[in-house]
C-alpha positions in Angstrom: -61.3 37.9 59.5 -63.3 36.6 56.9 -60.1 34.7 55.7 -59.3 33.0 58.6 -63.1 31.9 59.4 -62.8 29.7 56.2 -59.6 27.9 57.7 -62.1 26.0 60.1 -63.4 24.2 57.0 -61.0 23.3 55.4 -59.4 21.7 58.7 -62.3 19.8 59.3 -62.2 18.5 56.3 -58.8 17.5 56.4 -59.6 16.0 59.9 -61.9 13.8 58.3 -60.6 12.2 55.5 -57.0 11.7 57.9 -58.9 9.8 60.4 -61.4 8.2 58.3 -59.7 6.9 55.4 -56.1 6.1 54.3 -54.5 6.1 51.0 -54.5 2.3 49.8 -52.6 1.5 46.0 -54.7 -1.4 45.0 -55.1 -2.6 42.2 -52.4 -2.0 39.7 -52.9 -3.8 36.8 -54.6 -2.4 33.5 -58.3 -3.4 34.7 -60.5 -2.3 32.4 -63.4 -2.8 34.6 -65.0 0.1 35.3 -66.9 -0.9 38.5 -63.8 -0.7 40.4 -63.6 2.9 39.8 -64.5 5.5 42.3 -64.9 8.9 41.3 -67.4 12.2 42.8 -67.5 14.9 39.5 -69.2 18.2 39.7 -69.1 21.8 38.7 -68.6 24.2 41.9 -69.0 27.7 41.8 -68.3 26.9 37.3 -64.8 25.2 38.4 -64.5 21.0 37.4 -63.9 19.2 40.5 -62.9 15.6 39.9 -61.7 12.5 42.1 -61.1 9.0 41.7 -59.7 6.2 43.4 -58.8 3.5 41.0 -55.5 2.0 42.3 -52.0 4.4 41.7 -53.0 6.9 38.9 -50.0 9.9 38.5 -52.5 12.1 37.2 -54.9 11.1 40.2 -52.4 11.4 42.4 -53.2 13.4 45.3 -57.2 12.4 44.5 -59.3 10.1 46.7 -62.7 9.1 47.3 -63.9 7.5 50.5 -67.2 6.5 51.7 -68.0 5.8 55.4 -71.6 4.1 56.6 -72.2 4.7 60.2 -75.8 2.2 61.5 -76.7 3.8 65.1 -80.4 1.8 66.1 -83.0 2.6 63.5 -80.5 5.3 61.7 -78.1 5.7 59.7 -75.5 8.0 58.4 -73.6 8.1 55.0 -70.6 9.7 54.4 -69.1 9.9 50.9 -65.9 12.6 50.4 -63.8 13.5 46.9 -60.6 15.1 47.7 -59.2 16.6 44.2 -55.6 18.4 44.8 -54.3 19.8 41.5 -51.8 22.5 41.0 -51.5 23.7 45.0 -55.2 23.7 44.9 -56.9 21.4 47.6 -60.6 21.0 47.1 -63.0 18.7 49.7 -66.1 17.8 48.8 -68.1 15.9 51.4 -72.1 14.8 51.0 -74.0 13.4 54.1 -77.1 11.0 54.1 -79.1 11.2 57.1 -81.9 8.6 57.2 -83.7 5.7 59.5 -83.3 2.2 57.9 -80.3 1.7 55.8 -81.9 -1.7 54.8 -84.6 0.3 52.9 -82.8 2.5 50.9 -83.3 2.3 47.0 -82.2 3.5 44.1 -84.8 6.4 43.1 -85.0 7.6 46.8 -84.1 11.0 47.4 -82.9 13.4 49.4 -83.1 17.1 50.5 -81.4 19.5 53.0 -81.4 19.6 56.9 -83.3 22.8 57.2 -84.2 24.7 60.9 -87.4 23.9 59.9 -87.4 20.2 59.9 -85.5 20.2 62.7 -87.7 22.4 64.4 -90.7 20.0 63.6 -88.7 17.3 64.9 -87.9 15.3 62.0 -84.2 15.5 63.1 -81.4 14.6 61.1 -83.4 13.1 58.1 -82.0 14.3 54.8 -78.5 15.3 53.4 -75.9 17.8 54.2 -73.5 18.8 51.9 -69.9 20.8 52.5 -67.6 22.2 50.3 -64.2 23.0 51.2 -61.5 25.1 49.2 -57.8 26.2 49.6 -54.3 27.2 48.2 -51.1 24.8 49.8 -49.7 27.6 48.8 -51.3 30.7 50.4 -53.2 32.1 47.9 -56.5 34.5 48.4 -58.6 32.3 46.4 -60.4 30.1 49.4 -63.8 29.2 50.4 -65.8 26.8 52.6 -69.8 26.6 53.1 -72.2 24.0 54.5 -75.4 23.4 53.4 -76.7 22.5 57.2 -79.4 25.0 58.2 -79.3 27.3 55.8 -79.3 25.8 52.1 -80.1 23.8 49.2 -79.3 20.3 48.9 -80.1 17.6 46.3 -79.5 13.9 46.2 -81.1 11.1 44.2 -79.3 7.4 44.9 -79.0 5.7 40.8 -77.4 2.7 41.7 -76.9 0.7 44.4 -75.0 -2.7 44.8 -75.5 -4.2 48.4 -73.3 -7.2 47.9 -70.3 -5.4 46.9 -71.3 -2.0 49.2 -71.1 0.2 46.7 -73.7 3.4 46.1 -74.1 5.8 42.8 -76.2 8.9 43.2 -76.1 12.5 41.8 -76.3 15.9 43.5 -76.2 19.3 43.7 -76.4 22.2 46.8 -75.9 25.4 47.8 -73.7 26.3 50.7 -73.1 28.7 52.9 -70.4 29.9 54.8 -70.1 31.1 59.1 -71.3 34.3 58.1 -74.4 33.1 56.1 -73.1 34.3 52.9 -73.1 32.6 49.4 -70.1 30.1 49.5 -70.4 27.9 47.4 -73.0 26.7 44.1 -72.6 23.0 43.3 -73.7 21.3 40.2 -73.6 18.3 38.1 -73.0 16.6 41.0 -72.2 12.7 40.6 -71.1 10.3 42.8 -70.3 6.6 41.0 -68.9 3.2 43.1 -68.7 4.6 46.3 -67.3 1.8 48.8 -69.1 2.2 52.1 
């Protein structure tokens, strides 16, 4: 049972990088500029996770990084998701700002977790959810998927921002959960660099 609740993660993530990005081979000369590069690292549960999109790479291939920015009113929402698929093993990783004015975010600011508590003291969706998704193409045992929303840890602190160009550098780490509240996932090391939004 436990295997098949993880599924649901895993195809939502899928879900969302289908409909909200698409593949795009820019870029293929030998830039050495490394501004153009967008990449999420991080360590999760002691495993390297790694994706970049920097135009047609054969060892990225399969990688991609995409950043969405949604402005509803006086909020906003930030979506920035590494997809790193290396030998059968596809691994989502997906971090979510939550905040009121877009216009006054700044490197420095930070963010925490979405917690029952703040949104029981009506501070709504202010703060950053982050989800972790895990899975063999191939079948194998070794799968997880866990969400920081409600029940978690989550850490983000914006380094670099570059309104012009719309482009956002941050680090992070969390701990998610998965449907049964259990330990799902430990993220560390987290960093985010040249996110397009």
């Amino acid at each position: 049972m436990k295997k098949q609740q993880n599924y649901h993660y895993l195809l939502f993530t899928l879900l969302a990088i289908l409909v909200s990005s698409c593949i795009v081979i820019d870029d293929l000369d030998d830039d050495d500029d490394d501004t153009k590069v967008e990449s999420i690292t991080a360590t999760i549960n002691g495993s390297k996770f790694s994706a970049t999109k920097d135009g047609f790479s054969l060892s990225d291939l399969g990688d991609d990084v995409d950043g969405d920015l949604d402005i509803d009113g006086d909020t906003y929402e930030l979506g920035i998701t590494g997809v790193d698929l290396k030998n059968g093993i596809f691994t989502s990783l997906t971090i979510i700002l939550y905040g009121e004015d877009f216009s006054s975010l700044n490197v420095g600011d930070e963010f925490g977790a979405i917690t029952e508590e703040s949104l029981s003291n009506g501070f709504g969706f202010i703060g950053a959810v982050g989800t972790v998704a895990s899975g063999s193409l191939i079948g194998s045992e070794d799968e997880l998927g866990g969400t920081t929303l409600v029940k978690g840890t989550m850490n983000v602190k914006i380094t670099k921002m570059d309104r012009e160009n719309e482009l956002i550098s941050g680090t992070f780490s969390f701990v998610a959960f998965d449907g049964d509240d259990e330990l799902a996932a430990t993220v560390t090391d987290g960093e985010f660099k040249n996110v397009e939004w």
